[in-house]
MARSEVO-690677 format. One line per field, with one value per atom (N, C-alpha, C): residue number from 0; residue in one letter; chain; atom name; x, y, z. Coordinates in nm, 2 decimals, always signed. Atoms other than C-alpha are relative to their C-alpha. Last residue first. Layout:
<sites>
nr: NUM	...
rest: a	...
kette: A	...
atom: CA	...
u: X	...
v: Y	...
w: Z	...
</sites>
This chain:
<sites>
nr: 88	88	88	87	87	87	86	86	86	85	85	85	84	84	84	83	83	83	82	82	82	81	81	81	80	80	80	79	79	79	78	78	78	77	77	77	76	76	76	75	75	75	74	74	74	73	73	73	72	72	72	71	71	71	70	70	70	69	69	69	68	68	68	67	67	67	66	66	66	65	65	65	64	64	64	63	63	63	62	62	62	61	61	61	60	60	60	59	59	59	58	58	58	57	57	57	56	56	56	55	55	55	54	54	54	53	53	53	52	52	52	51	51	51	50	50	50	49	49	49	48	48	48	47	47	47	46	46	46	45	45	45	44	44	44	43	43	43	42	42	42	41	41	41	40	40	40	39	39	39	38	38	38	37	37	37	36	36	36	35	35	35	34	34	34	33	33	33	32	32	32	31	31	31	30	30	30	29	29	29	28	28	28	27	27	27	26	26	26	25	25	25	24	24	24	23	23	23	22	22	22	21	21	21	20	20	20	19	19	19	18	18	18	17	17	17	16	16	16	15	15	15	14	14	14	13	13	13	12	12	12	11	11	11	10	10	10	9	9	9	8	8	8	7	7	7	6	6	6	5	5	5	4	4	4	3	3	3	2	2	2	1	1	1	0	0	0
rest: x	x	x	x	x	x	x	x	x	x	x	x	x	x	x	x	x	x	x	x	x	x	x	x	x	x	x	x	x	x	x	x	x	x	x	x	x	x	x	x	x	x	x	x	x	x	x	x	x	x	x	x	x	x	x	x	x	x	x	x	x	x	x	x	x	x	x	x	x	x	x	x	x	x	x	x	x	x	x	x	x	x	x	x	x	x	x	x	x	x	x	x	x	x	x	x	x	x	x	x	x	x	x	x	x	x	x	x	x	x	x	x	x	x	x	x	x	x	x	x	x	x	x	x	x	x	x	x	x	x	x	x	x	x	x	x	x	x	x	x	x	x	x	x	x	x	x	x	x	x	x	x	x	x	x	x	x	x	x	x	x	x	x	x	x	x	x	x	x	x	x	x	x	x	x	x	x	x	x	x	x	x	x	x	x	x	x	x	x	x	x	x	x	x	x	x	x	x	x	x	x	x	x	x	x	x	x	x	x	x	x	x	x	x	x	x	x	x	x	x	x	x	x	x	x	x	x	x	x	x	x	x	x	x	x	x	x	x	x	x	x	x	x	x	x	x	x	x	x	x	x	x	x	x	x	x	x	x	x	x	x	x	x	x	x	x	x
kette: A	A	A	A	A	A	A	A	A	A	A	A	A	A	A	A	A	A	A	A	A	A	A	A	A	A	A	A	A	A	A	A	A	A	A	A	A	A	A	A	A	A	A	A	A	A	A	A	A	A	A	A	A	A	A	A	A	A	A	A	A	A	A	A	A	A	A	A	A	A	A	A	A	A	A	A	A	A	A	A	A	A	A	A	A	A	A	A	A	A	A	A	A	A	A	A	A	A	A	A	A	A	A	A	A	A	A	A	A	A	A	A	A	A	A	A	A	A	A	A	A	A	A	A	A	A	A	A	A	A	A	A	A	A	A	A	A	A	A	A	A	A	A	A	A	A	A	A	A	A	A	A	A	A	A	A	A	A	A	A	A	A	A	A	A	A	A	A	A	A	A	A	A	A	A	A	A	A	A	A	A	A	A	A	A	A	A	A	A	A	A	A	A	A	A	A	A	A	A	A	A	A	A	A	A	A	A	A	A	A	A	A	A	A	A	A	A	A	A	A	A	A	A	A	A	A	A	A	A	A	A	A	A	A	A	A	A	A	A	A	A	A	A	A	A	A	A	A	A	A	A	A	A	A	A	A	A	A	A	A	A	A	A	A	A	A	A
atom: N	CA	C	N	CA	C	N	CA	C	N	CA	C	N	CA	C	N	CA	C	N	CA	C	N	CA	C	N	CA	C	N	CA	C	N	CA	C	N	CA	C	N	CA	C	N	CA	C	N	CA	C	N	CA	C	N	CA	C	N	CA	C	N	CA	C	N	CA	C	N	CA	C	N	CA	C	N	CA	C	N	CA	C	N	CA	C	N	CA	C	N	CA	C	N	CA	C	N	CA	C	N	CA	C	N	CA	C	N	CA	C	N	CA	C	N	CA	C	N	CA	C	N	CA	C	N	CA	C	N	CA	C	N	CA	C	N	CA	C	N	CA	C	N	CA	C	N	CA	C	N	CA	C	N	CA	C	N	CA	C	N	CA	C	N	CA	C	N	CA	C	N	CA	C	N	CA	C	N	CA	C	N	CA	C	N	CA	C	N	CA	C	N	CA	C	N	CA	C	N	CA	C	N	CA	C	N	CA	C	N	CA	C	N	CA	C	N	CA	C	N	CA	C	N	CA	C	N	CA	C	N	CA	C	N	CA	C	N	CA	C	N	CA	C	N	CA	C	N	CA	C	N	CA	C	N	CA	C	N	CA	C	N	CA	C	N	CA	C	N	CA	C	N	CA	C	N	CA	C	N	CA	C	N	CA	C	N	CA	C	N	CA	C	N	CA	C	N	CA	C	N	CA	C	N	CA	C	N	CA	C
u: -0.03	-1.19	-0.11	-0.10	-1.11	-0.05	-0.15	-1.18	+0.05	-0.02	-1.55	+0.18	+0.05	-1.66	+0.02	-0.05	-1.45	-0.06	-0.20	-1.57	+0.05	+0.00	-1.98	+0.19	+0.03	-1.90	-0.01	-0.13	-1.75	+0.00	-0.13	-2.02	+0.10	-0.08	-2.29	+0.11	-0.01	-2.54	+0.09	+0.06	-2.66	+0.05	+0.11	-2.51	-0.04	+0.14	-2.37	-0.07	+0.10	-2.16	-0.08	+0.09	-1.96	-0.12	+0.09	-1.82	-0.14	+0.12	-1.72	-0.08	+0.08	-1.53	-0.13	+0.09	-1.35	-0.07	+0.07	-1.25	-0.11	+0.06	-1.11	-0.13	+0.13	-0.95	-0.11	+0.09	-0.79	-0.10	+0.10	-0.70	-0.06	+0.13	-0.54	-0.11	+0.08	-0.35	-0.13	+0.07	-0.15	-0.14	+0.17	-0.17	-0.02	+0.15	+0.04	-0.11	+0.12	+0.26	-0.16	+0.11	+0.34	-0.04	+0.12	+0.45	-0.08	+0.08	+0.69	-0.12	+0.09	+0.86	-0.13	+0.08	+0.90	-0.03	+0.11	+1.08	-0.11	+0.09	+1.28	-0.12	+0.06	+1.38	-0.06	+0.10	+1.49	-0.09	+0.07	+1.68	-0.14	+0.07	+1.90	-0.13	+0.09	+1.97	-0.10	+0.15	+2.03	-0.06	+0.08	+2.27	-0.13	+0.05	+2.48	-0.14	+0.11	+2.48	-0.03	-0.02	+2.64	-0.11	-0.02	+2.67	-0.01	-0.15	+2.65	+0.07	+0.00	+2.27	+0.20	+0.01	+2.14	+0.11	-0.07	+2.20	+0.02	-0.10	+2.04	+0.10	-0.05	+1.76	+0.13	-0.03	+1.72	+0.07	-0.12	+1.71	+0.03	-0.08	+1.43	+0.15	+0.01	+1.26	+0.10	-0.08	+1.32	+0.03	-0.19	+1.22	+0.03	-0.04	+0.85	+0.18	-0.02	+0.81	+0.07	-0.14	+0.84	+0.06	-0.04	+0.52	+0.19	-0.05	+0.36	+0.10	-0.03	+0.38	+0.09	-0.13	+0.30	+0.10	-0.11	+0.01	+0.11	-0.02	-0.13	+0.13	-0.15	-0.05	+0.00	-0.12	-0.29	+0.14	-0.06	-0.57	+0.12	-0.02	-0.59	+0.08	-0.13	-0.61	+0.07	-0.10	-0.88	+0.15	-0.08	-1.05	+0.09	+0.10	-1.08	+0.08	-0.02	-0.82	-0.12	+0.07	-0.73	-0.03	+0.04	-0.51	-0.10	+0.04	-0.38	-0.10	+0.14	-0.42	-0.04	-0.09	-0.12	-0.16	+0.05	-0.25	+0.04	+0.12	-0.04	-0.02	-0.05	+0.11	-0.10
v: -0.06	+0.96	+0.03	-0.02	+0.69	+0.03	+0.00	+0.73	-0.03	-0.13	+0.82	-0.01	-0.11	+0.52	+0.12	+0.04	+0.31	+0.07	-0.08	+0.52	-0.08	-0.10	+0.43	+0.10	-0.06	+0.09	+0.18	+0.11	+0.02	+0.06	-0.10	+0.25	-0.04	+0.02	+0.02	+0.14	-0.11	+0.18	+0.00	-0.15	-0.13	+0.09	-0.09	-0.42	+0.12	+0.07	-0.67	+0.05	-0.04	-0.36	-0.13	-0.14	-0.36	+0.03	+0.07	-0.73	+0.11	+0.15	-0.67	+0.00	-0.07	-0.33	-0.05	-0.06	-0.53	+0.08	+0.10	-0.74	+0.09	-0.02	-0.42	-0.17	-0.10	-0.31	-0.07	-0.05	-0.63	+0.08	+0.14	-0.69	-0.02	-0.02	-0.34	-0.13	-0.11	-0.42	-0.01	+0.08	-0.74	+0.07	+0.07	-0.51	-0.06	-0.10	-0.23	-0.09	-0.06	-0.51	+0.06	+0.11	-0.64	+0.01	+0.01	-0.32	-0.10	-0.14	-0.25	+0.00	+0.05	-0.60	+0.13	+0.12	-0.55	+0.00	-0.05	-0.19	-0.11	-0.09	-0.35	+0.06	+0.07	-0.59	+0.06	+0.05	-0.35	-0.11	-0.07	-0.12	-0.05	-0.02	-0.39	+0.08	+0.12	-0.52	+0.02	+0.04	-0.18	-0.10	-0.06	-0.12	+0.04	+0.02	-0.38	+0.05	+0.08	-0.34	-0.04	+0.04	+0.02	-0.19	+0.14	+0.10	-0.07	-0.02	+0.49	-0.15	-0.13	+0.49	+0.02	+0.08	+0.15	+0.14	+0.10	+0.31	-0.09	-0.04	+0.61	-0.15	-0.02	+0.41	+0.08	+0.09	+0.21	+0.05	+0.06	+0.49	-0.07	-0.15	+0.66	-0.03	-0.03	+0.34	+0.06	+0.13	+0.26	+0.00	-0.02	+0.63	-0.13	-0.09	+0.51	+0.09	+0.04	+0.21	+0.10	+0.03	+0.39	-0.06	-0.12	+0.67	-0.11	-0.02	+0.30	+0.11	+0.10	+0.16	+0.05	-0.02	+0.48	-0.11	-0.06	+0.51	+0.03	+0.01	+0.16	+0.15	+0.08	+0.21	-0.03	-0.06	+0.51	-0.09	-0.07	+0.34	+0.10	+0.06	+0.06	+0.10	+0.03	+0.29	-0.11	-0.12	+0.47	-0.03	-0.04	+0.14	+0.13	-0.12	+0.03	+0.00	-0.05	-0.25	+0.07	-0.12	-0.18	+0.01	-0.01	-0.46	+0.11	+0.12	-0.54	+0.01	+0.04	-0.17	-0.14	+0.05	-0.07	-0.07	+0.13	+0.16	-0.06	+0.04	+0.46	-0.17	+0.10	+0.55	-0.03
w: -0.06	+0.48	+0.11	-0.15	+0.37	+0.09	+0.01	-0.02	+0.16	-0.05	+0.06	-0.01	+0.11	-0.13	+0.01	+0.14	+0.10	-0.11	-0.03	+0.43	-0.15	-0.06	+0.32	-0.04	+0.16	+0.23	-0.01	+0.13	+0.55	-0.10	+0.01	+0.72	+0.00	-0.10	+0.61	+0.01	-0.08	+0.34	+0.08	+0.02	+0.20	+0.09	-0.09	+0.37	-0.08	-0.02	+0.09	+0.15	+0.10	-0.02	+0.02	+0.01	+0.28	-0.07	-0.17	+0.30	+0.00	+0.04	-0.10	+0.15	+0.08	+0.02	-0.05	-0.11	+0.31	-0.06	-0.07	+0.01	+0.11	+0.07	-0.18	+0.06	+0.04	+0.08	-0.09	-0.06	+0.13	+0.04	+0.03	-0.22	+0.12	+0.10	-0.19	+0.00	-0.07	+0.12	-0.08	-0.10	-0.06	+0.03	+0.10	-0.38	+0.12	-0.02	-0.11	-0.08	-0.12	+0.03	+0.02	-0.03	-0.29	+0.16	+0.10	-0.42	+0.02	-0.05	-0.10	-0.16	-0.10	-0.15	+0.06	-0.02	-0.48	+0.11	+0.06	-0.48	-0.01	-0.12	-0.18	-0.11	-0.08	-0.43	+0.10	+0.07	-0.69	+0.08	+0.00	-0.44	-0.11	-0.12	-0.30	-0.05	-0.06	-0.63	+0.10	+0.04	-0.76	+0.08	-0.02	-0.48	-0.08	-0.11	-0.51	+0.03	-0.03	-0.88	+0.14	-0.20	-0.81	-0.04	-0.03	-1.19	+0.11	-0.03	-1.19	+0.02	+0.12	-1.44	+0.06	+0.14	-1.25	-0.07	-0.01	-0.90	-0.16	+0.03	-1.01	+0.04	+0.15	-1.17	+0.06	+0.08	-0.85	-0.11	-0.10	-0.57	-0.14	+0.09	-0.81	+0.04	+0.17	-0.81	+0.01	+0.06	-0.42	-0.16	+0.00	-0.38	+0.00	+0.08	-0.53	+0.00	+0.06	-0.35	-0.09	-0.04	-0.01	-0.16	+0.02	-0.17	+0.04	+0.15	-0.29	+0.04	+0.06	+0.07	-0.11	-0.08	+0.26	-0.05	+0.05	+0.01	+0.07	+0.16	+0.07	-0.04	+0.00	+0.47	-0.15	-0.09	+0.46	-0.04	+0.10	+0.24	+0.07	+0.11	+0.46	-0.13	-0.03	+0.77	-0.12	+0.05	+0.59	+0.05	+0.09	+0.52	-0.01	+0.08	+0.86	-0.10	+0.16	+0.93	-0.04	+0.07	+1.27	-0.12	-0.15	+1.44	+0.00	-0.03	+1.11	+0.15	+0.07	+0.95	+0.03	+0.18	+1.20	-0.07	+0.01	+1.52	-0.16	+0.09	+1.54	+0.01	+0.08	+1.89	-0.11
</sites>
């Protein structure tokens, strides 16, 4: 079972649920414009609010990464800072 970045927030699990976020935001788009392009307003609606709630997930995230990035960089060297300067990984 995967651990979720609340119960686990290293940064590579941070940067995991960021791009699993943007990659859901991104078929909500492509969902959107065809829905926009055959008239389905049900189905924009649905697909423009899911593209919000899946963008403010991943800045939520980001603004944590980028916190647990600040924590890091007043250690020298930590391996926080370390894995965030390493993308993750």
């Amino acid at each position: 079972m995967r651990a979720t970045y609340a119960s686990d927030p290293r940064p590579e699990m941070l940067f995991e649920f960021i791009r699993d976020t943007l990659a859901g935001a991104q078929i909500h788009a492509q969902l959107g414009i065809t829905y926009a392009e055959i008239g389905d307003i049900a189905g924009l609606n649905y697909s423009a609010r899911s593209l919000v709630a899946c963008t403010r997930a991943a800045v939520s995230t980001l603004a944590d990464l980028n916190a647990l990035r600040k924590v890091g960089a007043q250690t020298v060297g930590s391996p926080a800072e370390d894995q965030v300067r390493e993308g993750g990984r």
